[in-house]
PDB file of N, H, CA, C and O in Angstrom:
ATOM      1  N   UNK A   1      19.069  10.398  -3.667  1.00  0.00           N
ATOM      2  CA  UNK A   1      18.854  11.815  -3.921  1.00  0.00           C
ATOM      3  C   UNK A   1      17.610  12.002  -4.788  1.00  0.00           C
ATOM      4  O   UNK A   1      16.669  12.660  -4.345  1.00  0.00           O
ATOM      5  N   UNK A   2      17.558  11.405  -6.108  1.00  0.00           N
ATOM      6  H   UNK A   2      18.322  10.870  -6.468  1.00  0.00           H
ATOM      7  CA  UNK A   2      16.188  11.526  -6.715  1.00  0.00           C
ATOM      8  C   UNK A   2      15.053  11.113  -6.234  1.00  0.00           C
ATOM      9  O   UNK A   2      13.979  11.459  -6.728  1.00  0.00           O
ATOM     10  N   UNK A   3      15.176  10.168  -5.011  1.00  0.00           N
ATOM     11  H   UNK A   3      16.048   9.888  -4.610  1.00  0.00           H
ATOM     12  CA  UNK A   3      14.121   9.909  -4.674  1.00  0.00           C
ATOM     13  C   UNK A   3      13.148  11.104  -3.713  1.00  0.00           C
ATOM     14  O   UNK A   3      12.002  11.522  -3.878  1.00  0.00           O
ATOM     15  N   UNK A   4      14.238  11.414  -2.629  1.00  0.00           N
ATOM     16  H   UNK A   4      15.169  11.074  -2.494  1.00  0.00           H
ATOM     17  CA  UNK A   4      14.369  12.142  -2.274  1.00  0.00           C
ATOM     18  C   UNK A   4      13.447  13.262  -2.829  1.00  0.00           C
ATOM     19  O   UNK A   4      12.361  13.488  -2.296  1.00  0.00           O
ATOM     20  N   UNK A   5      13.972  14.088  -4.105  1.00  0.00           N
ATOM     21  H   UNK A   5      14.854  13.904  -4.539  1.00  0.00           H
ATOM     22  CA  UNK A   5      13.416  15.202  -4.653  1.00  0.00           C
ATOM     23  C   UNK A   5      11.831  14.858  -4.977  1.00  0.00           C
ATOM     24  O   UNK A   5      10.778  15.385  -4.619  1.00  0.00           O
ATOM     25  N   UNK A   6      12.135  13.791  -5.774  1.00  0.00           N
ATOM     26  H   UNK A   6      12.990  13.363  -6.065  1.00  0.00           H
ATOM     27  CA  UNK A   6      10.250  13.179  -6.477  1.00  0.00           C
ATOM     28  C   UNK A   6       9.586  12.739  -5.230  1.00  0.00           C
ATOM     29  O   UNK A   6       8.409  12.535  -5.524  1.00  0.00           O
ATOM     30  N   UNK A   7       9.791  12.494  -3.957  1.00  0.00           N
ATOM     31  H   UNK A   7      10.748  12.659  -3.719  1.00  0.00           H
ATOM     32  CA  UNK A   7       8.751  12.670  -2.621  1.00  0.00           C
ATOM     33  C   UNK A   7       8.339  14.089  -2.935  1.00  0.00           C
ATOM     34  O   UNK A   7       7.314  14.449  -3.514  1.00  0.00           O
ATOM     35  N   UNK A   8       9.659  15.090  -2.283  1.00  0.00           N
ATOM     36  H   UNK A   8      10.492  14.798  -1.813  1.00  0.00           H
ATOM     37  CA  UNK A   8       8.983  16.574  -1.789  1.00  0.00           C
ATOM     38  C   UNK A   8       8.127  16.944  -3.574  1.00  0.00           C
ATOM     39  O   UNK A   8       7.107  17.575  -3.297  1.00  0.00           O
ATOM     40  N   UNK A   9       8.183  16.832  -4.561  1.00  0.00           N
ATOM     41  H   UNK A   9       9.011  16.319  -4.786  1.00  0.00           H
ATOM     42  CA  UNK A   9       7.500  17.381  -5.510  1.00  0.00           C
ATOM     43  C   UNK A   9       6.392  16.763  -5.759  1.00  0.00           C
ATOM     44  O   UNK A   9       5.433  17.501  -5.983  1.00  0.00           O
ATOM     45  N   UNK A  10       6.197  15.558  -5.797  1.00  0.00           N
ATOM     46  H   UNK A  10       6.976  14.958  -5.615  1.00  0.00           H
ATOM     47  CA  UNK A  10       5.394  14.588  -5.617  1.00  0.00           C
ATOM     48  C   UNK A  10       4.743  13.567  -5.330  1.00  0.00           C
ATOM     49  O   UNK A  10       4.728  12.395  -5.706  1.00  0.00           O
ATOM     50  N   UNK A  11       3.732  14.725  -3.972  1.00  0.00           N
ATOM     51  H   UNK A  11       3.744  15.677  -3.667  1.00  0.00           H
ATOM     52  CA  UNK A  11       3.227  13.473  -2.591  1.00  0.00           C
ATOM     53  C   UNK A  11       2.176  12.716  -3.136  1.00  0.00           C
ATOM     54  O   UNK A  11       1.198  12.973  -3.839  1.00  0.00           O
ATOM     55  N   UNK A  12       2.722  11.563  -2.537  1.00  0.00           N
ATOM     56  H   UNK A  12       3.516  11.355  -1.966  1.00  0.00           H
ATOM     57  CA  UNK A  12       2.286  10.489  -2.841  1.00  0.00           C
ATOM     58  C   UNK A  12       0.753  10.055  -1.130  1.00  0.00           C
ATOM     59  O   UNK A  12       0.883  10.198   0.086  1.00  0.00           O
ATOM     60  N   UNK A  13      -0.484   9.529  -1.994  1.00  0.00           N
ATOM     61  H   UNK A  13      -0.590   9.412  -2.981  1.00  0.00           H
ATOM     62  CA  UNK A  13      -1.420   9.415  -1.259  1.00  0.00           C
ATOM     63  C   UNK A  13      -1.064   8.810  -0.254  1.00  0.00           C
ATOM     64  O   UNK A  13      -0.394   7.803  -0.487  1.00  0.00           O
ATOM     65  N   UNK A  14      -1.368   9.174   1.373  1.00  0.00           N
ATOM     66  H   UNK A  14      -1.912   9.991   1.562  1.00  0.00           H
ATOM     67  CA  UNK A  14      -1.559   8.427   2.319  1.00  0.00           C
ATOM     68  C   UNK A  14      -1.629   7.320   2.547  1.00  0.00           C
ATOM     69  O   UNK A  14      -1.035   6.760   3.469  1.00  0.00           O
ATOM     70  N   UNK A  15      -2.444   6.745   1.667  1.00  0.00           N
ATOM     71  H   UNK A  15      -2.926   7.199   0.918  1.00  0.00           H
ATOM     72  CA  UNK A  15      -3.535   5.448   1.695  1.00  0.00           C
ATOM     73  C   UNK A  15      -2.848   4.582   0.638  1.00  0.00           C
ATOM     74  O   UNK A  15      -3.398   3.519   0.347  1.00  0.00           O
ATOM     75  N   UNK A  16      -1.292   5.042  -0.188  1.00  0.00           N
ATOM     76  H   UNK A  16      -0.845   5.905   0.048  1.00  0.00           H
ATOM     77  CA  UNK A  16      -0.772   4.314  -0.798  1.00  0.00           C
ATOM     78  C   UNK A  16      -0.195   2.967  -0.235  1.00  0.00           C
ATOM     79  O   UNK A  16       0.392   3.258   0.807  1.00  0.00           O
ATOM     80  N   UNK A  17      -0.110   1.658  -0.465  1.00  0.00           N
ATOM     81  H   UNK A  17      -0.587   1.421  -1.311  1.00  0.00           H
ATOM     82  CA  UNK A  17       0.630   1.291  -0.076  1.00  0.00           C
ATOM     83  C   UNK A  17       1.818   0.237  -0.606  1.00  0.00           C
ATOM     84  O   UNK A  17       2.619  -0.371   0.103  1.00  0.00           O
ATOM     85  N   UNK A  18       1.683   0.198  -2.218  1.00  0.00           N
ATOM     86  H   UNK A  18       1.033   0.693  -2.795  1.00  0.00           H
ATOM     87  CA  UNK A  18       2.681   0.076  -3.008  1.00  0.00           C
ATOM     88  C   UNK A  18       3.363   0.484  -3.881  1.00  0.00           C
ATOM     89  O   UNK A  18       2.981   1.485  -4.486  1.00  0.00           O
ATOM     90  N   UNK A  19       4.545  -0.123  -4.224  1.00  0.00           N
ATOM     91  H   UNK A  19       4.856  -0.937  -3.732  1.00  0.00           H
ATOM     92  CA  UNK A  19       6.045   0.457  -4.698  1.00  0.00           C
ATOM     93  C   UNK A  19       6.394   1.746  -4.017  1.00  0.00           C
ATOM     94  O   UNK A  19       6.621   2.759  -4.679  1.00  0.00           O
ATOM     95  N   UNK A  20       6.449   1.726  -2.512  1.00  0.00           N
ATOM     96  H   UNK A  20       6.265   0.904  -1.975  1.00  0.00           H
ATOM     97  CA  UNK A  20       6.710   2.767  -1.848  1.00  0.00           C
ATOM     98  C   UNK A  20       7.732   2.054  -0.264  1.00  0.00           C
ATOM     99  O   UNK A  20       7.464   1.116   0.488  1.00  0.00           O
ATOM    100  N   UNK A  21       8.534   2.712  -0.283  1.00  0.00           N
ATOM    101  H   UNK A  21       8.751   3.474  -0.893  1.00  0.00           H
ATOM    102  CA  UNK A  21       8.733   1.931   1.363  1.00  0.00           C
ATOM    103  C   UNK A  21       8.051   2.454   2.547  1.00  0.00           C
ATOM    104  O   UNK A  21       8.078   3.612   2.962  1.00  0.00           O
ATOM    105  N   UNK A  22       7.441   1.452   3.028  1.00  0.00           N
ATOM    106  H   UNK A  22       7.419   0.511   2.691  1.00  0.00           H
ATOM    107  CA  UNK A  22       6.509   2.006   3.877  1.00  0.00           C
ATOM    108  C   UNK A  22       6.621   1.146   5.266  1.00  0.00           C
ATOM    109  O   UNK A  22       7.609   0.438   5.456  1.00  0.00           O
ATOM    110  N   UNK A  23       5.399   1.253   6.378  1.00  0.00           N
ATOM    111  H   UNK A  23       4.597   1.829   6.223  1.00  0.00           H
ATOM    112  CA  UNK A  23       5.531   0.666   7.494  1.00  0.00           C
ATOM    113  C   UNK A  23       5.822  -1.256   7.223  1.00  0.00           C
ATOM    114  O   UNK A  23       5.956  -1.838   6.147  1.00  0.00           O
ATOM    115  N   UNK A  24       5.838  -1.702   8.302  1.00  0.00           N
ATOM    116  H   UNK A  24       5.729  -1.229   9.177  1.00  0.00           H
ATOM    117  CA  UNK A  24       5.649  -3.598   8.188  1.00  0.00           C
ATOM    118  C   UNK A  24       4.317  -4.261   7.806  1.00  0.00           C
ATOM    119  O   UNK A  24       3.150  -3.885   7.695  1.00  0.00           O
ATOM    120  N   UNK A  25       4.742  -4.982   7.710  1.00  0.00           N
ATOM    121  H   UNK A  25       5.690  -5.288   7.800  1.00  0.00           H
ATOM    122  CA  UNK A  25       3.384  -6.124   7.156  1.00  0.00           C
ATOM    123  C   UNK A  25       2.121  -5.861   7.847  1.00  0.00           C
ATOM    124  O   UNK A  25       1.073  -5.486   7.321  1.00  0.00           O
ATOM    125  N   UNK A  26       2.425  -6.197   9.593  1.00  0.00           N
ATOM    126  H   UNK A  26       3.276  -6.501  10.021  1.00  0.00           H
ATOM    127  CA  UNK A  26       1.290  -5.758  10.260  1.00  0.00           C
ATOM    128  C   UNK A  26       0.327  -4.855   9.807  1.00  0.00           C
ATOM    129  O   UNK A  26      -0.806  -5.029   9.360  1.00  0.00           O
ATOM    130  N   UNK A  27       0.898  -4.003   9.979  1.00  0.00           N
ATOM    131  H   UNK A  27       1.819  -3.861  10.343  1.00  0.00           H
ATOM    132  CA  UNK A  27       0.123  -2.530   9.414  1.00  0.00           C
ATOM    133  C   UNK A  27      -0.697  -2.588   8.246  1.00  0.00           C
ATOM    134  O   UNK A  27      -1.683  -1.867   8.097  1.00  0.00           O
ATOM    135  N   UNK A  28      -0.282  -3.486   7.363  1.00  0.00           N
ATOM    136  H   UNK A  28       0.520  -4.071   7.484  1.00  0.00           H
ATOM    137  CA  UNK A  28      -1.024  -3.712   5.871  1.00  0.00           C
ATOM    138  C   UNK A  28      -1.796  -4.509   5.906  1.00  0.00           C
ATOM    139  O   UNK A  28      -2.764  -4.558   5.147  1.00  0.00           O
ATOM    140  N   UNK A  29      -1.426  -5.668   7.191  1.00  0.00           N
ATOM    141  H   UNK A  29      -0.640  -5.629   7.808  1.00  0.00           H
ATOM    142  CA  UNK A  29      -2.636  -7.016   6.920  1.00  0.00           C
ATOM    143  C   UNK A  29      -3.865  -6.391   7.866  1.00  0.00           C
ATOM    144  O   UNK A  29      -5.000  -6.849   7.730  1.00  0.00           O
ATOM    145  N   UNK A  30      -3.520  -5.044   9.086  1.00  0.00           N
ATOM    146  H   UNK A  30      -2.599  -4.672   9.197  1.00  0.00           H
ATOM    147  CA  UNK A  30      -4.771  -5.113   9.555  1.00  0.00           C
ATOM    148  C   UNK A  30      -5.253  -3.979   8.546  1.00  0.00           C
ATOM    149  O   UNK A  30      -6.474  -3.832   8.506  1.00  0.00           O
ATOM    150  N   UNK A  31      -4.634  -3.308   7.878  1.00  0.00           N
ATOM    151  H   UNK A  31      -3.642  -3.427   7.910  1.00  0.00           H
ATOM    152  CA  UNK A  31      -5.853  -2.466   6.831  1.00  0.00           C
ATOM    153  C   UNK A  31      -6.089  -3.756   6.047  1.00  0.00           C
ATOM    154  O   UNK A  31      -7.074  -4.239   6.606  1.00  0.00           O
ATOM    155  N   UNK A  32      -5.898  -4.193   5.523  1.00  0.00           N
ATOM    156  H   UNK A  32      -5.098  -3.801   5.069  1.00  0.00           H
ATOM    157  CA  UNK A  32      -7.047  -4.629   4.584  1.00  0.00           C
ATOM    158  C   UNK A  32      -7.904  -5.823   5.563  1.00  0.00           C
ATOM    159  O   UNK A  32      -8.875  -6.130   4.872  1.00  0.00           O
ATOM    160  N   UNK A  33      -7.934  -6.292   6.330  1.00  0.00           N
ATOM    161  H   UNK A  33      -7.145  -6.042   6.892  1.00  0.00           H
ATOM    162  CA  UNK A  33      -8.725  -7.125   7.491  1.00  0.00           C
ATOM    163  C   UNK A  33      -9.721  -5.990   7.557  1.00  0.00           C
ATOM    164  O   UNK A  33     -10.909  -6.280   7.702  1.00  0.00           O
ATOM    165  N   UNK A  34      -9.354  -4.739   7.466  1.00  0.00           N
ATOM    166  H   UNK A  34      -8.389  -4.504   7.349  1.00  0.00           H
ATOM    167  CA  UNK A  34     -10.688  -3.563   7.779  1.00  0.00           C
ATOM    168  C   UNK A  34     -11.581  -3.387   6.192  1.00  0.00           C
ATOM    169  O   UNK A  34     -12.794  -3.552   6.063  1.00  0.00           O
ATOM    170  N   UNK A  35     -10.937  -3.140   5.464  1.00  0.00           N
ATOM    171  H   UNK A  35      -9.952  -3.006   5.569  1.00  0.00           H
ATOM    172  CA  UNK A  35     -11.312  -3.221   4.472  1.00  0.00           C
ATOM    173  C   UNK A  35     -11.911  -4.054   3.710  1.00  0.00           C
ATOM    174  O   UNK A  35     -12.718  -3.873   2.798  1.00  0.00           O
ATOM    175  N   UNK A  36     -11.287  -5.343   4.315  1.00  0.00           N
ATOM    176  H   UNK A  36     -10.632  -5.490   5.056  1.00  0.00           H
ATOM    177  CA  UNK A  36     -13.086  -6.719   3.908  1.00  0.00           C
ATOM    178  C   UNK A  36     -13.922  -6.575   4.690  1.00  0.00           C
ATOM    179  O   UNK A  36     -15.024  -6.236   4.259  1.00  0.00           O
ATOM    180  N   UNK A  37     -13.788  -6.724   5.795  1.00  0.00           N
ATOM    181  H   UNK A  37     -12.892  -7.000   6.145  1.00  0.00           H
ATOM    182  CA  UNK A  37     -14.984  -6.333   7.194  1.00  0.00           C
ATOM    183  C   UNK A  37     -16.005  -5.230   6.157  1.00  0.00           C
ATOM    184  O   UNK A  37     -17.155  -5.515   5.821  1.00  0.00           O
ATOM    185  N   UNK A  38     -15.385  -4.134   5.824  1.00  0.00           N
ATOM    186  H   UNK A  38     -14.451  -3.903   6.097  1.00  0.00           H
ATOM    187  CA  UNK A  38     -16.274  -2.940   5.259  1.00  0.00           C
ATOM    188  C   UNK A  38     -17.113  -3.903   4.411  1.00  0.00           C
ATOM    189  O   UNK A  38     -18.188  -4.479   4.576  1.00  0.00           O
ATOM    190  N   UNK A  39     -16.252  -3.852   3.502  1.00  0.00           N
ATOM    191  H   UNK A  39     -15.378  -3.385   3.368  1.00  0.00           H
ATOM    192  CA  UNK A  39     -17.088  -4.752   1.896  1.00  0.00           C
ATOM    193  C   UNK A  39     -17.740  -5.453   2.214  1.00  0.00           C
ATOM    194  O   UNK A  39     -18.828  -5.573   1.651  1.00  0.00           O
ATOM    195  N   UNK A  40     -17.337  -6.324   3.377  1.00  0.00           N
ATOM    196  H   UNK A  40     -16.453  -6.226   3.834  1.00  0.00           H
ATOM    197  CA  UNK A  40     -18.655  -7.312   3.728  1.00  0.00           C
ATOM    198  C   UNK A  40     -19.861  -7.012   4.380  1.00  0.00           C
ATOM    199  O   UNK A  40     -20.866  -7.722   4.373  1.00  0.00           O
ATOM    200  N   UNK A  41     -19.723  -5.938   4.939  1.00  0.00           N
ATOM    201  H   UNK A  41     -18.906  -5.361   4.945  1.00  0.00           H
ATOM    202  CA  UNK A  41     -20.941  -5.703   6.149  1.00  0.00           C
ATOM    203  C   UNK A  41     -21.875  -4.785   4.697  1.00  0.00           C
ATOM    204  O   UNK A  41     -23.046  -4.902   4.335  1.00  0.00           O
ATOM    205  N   UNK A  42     -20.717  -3.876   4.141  1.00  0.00           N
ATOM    206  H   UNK A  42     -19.766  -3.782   4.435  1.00  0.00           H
ATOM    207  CA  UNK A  42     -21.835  -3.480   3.469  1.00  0.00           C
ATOM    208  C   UNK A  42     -22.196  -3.705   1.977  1.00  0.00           C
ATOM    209  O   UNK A  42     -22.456  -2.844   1.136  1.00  0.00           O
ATOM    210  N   UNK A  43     -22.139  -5.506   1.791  1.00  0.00           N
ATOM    211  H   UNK A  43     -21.928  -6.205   2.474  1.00  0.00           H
ATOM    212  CA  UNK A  43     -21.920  -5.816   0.433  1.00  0.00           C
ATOM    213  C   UNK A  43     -21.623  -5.653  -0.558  1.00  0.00           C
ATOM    214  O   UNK A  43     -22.278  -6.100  -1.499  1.00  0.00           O
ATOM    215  N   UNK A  44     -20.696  -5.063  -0.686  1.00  0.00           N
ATOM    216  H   UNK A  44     -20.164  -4.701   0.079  1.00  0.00           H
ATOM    217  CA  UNK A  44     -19.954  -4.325  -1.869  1.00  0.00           C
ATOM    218  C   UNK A  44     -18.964  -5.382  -2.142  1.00  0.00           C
ATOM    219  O   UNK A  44     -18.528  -6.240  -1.375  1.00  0.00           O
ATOM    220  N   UNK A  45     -18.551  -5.041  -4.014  1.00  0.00           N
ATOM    221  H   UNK A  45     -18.905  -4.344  -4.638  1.00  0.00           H
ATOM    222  CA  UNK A  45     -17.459  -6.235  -4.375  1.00  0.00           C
ATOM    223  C   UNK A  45     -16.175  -5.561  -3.726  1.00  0.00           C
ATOM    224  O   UNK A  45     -16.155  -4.527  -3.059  1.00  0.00           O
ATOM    225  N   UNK A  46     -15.000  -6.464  -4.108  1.00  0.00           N
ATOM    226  H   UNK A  46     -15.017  -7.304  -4.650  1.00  0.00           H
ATOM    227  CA  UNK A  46     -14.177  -5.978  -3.301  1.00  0.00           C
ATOM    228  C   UNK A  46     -12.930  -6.862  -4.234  1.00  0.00           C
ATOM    229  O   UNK A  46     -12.832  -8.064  -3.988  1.00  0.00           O
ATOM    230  N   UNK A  47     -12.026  -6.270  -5.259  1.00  0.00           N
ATOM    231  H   UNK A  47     -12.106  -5.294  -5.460  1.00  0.00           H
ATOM    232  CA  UNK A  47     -11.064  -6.819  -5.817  1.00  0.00           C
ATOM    233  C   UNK A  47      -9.636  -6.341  -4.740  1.00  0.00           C
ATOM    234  O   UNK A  47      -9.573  -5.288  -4.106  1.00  0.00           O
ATOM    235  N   UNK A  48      -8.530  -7.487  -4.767  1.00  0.00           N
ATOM    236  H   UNK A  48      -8.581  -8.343  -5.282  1.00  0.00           H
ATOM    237  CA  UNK A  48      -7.297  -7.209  -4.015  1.00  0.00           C
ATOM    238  C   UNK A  48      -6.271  -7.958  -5.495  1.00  0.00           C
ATOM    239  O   UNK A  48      -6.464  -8.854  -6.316  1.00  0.00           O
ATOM    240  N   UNK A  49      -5.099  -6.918  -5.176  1.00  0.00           N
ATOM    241  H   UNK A  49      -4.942  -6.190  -4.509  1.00  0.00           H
ATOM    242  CA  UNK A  49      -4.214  -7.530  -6.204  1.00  0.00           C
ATOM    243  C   UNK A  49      -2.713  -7.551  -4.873  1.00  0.00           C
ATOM    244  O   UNK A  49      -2.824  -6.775  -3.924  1.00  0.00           O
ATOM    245  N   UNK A  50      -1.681  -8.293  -4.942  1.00  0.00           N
ATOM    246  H   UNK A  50      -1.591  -8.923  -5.714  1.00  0.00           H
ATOM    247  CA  UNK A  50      -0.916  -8.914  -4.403  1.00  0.00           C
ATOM    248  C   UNK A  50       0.544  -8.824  -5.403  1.00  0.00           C
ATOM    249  O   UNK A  50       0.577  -9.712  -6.255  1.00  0.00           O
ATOM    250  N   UNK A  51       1.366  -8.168  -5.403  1.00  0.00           N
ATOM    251  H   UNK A  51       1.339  -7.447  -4.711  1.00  0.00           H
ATOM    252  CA  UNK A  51       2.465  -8.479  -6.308  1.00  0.00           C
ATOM    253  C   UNK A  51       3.821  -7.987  -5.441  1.00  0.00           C
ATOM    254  O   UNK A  51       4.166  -7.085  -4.678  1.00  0.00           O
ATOM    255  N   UNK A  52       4.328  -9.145  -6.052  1.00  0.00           N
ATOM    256  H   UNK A  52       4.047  -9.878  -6.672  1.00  0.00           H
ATOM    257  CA  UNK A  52       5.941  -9.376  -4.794  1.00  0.00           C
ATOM    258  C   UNK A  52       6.982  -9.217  -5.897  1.00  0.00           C
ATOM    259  O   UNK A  52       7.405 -10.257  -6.402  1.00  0.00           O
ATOM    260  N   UNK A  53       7.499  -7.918  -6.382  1.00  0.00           N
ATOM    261  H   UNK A  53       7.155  -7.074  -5.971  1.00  0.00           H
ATOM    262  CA  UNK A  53       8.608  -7.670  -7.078  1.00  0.00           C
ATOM    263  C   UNK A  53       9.938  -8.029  -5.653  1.00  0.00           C
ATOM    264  O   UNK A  53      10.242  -7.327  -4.688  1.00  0.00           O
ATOM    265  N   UNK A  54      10.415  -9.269  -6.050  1.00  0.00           N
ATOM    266  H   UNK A  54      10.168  -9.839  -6.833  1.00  0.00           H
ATOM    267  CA  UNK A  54      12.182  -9.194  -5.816  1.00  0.00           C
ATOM    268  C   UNK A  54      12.757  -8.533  -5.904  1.00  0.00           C
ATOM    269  O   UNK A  54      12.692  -7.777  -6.873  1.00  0.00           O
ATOM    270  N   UNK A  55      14.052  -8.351  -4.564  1.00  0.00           N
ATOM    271  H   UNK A  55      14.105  -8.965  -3.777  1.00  0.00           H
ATOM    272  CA  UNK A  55      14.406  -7.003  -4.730  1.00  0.00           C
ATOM    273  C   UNK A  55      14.096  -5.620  -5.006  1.00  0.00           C
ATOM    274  O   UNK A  55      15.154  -5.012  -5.168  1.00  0.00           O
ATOM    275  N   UNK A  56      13.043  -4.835  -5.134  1.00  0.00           N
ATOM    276  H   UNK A  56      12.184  -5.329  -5.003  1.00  0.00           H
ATOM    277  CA  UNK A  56      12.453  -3.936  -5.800  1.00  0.00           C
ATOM    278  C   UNK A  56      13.160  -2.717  -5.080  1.00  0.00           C
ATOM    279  O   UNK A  56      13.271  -1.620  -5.627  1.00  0.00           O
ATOM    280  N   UNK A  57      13.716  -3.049  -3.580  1.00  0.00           N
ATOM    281  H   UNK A  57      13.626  -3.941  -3.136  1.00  0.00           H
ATOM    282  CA  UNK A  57      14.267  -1.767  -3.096  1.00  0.00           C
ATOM    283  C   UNK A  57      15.892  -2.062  -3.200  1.00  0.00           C
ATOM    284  O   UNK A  57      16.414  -1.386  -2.313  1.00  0.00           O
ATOM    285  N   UNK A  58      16.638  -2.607  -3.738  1.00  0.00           N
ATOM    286  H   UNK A  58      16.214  -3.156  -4.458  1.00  0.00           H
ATOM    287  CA  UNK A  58      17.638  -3.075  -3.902  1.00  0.00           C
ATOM    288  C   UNK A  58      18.735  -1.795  -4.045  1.00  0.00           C
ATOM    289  O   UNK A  58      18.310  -1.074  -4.947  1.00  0.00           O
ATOM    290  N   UNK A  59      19.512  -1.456  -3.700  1.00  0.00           N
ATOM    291  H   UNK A  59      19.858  -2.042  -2.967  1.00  0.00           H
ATOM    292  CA  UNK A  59      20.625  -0.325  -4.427  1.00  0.00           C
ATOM    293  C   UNK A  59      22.091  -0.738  -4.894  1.00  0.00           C
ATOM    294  O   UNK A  59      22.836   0.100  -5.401  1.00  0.00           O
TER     295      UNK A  59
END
């Protein structure tokens, strides 16, 4: 239920894609496969952070 409410009051960016439940892996490994391609073609740095909370959707 609270979650629920804190979606409709507060949307969360599109382009989020953690601590949220969202689509499968796929979907995440080819955005960021696009997102180095970018950085690389157009040399820009490019930091990635990675964090695997256990359980995090647990009830």
């Amino acid at each position: 239920i609270l979650t629920a409410r804190l979606t409709k009051a507060c949307p969360l960016n599109p382009r989020q894609r953690g601590f949220i439940r969202a689509a499968g892996c796929s979907e995440n490994l080819k955005l960021l496969q696009t997102i180095i391609r970018s950085a690389k073609r157009e040399h820009r740095p490019l930091g990635v952070v990675f964090v695997d909370i256990a359980k995090a959707f647990d009830t």
